[in-house]
N, C-alpha and C positions, 0 to 999 in steps of 0.2 A: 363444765361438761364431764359426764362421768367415762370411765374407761370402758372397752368394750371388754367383756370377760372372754376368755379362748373361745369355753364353752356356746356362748350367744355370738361367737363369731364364724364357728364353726358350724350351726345352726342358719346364720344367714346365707353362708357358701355352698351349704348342700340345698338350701331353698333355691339358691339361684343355678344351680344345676337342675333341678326339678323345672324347673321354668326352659329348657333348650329339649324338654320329652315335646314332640309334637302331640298337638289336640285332637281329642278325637271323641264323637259324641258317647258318653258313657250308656247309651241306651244299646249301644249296638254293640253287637259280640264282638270278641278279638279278632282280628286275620291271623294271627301269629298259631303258628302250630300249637296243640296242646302243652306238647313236653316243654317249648318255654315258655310257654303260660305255669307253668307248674313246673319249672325248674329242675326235672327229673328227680322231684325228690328231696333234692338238697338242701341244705341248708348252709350258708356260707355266713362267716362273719365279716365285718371291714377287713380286715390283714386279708384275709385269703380271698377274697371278690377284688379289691384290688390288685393283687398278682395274679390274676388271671384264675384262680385256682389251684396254682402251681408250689404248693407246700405240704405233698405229702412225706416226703423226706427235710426239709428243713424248717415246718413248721411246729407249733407246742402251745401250752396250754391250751384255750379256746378252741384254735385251729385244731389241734391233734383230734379233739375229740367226734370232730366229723368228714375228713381227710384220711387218720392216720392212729389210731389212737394209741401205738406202740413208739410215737413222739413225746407222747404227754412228758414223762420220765426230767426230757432235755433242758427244760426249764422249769424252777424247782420254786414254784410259787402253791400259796392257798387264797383264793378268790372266789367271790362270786363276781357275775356280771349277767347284766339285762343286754340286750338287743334287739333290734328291729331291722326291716328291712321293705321295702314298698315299689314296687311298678304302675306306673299312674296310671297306662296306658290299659291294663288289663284289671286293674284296681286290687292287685292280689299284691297282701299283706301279709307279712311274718310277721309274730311279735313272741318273744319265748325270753328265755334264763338258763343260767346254769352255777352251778359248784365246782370248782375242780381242784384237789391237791395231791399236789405231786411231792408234796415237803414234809410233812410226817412221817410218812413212811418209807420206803426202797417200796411200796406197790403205791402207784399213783391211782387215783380214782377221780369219775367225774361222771353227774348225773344231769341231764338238760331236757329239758320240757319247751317245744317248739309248738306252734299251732296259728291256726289263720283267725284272728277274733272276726274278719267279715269273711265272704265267700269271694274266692277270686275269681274274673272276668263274670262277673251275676248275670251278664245279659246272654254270657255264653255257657263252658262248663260249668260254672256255677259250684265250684269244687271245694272243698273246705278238707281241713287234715288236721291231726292231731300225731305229734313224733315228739316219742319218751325213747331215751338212749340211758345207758349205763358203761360207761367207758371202765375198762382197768388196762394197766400194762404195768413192765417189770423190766426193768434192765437185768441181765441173764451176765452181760458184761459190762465193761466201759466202751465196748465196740459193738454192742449187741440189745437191741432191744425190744421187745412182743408186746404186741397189746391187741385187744378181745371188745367188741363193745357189742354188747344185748341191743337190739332196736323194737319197738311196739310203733305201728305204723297204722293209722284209720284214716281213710278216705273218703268222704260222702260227693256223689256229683248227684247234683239237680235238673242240668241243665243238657246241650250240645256244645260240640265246637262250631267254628265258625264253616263260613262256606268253605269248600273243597277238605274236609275232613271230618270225616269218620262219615254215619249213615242218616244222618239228620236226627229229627226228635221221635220217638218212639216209645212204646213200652219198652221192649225190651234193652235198648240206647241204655247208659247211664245207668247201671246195675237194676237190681229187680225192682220192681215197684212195691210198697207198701201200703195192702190192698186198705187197709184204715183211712189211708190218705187221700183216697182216690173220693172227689164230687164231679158230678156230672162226665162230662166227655172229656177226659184228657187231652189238652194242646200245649201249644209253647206258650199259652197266657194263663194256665190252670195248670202249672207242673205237681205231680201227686210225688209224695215225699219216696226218698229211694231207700233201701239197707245200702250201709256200706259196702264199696266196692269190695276194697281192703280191710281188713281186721286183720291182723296175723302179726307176730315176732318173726324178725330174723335176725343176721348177725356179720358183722364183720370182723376181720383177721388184718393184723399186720406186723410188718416187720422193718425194721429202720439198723443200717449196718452201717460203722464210722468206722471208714479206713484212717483216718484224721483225724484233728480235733476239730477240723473247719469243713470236713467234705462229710456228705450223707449220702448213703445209696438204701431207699425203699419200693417197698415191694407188699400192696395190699387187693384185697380182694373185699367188694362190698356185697351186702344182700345175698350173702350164698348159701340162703336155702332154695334159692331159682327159683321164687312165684313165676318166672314163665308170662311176664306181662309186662308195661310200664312205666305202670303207677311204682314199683319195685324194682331197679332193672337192677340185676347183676352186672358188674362192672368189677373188672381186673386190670392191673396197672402198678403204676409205681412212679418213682423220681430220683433225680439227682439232683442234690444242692449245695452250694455252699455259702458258709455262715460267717461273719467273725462280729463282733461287737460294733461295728456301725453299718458293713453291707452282709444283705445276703442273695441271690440270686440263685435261681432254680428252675428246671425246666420237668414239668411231668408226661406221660402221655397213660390215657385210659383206654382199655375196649367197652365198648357198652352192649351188650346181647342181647337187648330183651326189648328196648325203646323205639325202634322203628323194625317195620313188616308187619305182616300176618301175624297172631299166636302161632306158636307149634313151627313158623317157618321165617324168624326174626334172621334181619340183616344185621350182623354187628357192626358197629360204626364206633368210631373213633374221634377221641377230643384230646386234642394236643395243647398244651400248656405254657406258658412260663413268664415272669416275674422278677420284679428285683425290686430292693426295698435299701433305702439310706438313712441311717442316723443321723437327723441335725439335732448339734449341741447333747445328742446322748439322749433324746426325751421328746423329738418330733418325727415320724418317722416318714420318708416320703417315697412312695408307692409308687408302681407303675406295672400293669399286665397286659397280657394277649392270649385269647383262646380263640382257636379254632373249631367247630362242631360239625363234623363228617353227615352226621344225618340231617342236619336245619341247613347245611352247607352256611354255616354262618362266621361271621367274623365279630371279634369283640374287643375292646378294649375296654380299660379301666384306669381311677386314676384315685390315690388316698390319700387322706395323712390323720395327722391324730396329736396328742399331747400324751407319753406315757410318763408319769412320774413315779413317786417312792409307795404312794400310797393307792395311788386312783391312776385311772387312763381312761381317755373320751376319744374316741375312732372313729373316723367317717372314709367312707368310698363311696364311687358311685362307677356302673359301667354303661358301655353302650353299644347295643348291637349296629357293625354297621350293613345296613340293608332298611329296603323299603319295602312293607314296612317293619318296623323295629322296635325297640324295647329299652329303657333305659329305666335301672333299677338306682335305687338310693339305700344306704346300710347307714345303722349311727350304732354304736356300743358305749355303755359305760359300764365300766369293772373299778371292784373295789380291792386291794389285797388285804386279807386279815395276817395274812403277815407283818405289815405295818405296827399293827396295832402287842406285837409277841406273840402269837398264837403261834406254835407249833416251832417257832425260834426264826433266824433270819432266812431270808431267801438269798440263792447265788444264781441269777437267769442264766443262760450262756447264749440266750436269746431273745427275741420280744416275746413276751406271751401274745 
């Protein structure tokens, strides 16, 4: 009998998580509000969807770069990694990459390319996106550290949401129509193709303060050139964390302004965080989060672990909203470090990437 390898066992844990999402006929739109059909955006990897969210001050590498990117600096690796990430319920898939090092130079950098290969919820919004970031940051001090990330953001919707949201199917619904596209009478069984909603850059700012070697106090700001919508919401916030080489623990809280209300007359709401994360043996790491979301009034947990070693790491989480009805997403990652291999000389983490 052959052994099971981490990787094909971690693979059958996360299938068997997939199997506890309730069924639901994929012909029919979501019930789930758009923004977590569409995740506000986000992009989360395993570490950070298993704590909740809750790593914009004691997270780095990968995490830094969509949290926090003035983290990157903290742990001092060069990597690539792929990632995925899927909701069965609404059939809305991430599948993206990235680069990031923080070890060559005192200026860390990191470039990642996210996007949906199918359309997520197709019988509903029908939504699809393309998200290119460009992360830098720069320790200023041993207690001080900035980082800057350029974002390109495209949206296409096709479709509607489900009952009780938004105006049903329309022309004008679902951004402009494209008059090329249009045969006969337009309905929900003949959708004529749309321009995208979103086309636009924007950018985030952050900042990460160590009164400690083991405590973090952050403080960022996301999307703030305020498109004023939210497909983009501007969102300000921060966290406190602390780290040592097998626990870290961390609590964040965001404002969100742009994601529920009217345009022009948005209710800002509020998503409260936090997480903790344990080192077994130095190279398993085992996860556990909660988020709260003021506007979906929702509740979430989550739950991870992973294999990180000298050279490679294989990450899985999965969460689950609780409410009816609800949403359970599934993350897997694998990273490589070229570090391993001499590139740029050794690495010294002071945390998990």
């Amino acid at each position: 009998m052959r052994p099971v390898s981490k990787a094909r066992a971690l693979a059958v844990a996360l299938w068997g998580f997939a199997l506890l999402a309730p069924a639901r006929a994929m012909a029919d739109p979501s019930p789930l509000p758009p923004a977590i059909i569409y995740n506000y955006g986000e992009t989360e990897t395993p570490r950070s969807a298993a704590m909740g969210g809750a790593l914009r001050a004691a997270g780095s590498g990968s995490t830094a770069v969509f949290l926090n990117p003035a983290a990157m600096p903290e742990a001092q690796t060069y990597h690539i990694e792929a990632m995925t990430s899927g909701t069965p319920e609404t059939r809305a898939w991430y599948l993206g990459g990235l680069v990031e090092d923080s070890l060559t130079s005192r200026l860390a950098g990191a470039f990642s390319i996210q996007g949906t290969p199918i359309a997520m919820d197709p019988a509903g919004i029908d939504r699809s996106m393309l998200d290119l970031r460009l992360a830098l940051a720069y320790p200023i001090a041993d207690f001080l550290m900035l980082g800057f990330t350029g974002r390109y953001l495209k949206v296409n919707q096709s479709g509607i949401a489900g009952p009780g949201y938004g105006f049903g199917w329309s022309l004008p619904s679902g951004g402009l129509v494209d008059p090329g596209s249009i045969s006969g009478s337009p309905s929900t069984l003949n959708r004529p193709d749309r321009f995208a909603l979103v086309n636009t850059a924007t950018f985030d700012v952050g900042l990460v303060v160590k009164p400690s070697d083991s405590i973090y106090i952050a403080a960022v700001g996301q999307n703030l050139t305020y498109a004023n919508n939210g497909l983009l919401p501007l969102t300000v916030g921060g966290g406190v964390g602390y780290s040592s080489d097998v626990f870290t623990v961390e609590a964040d809280g965001i404002a969100d302004v742009s994601s529920w209300g009217v345009p022009g007359a948005e209710k800002p709401t509020a998503r409260v965080m936090a997480g903790g994360e344990y080192m077994l043996a130095g190279a398993v790491p085992i996860r556990a989060g909660y988020r709260y979301d003021s506007g979906a009034k929702l509740n979430t947990l989550s739950l991870g672990t992973g294999y990180i070693g000298s050279s490679f790491a294989i990450e899985g989480s999965v969460k689950r909203t609780v409410s009816n009805p609800g949403a359970t997403t599934l993350f897997f990652s694998i990273a490589y470090y070229l570090e391993s291999t001499g590139i740029g000389g050794k690495a010294t983490p002071t945390s998990p990437p």
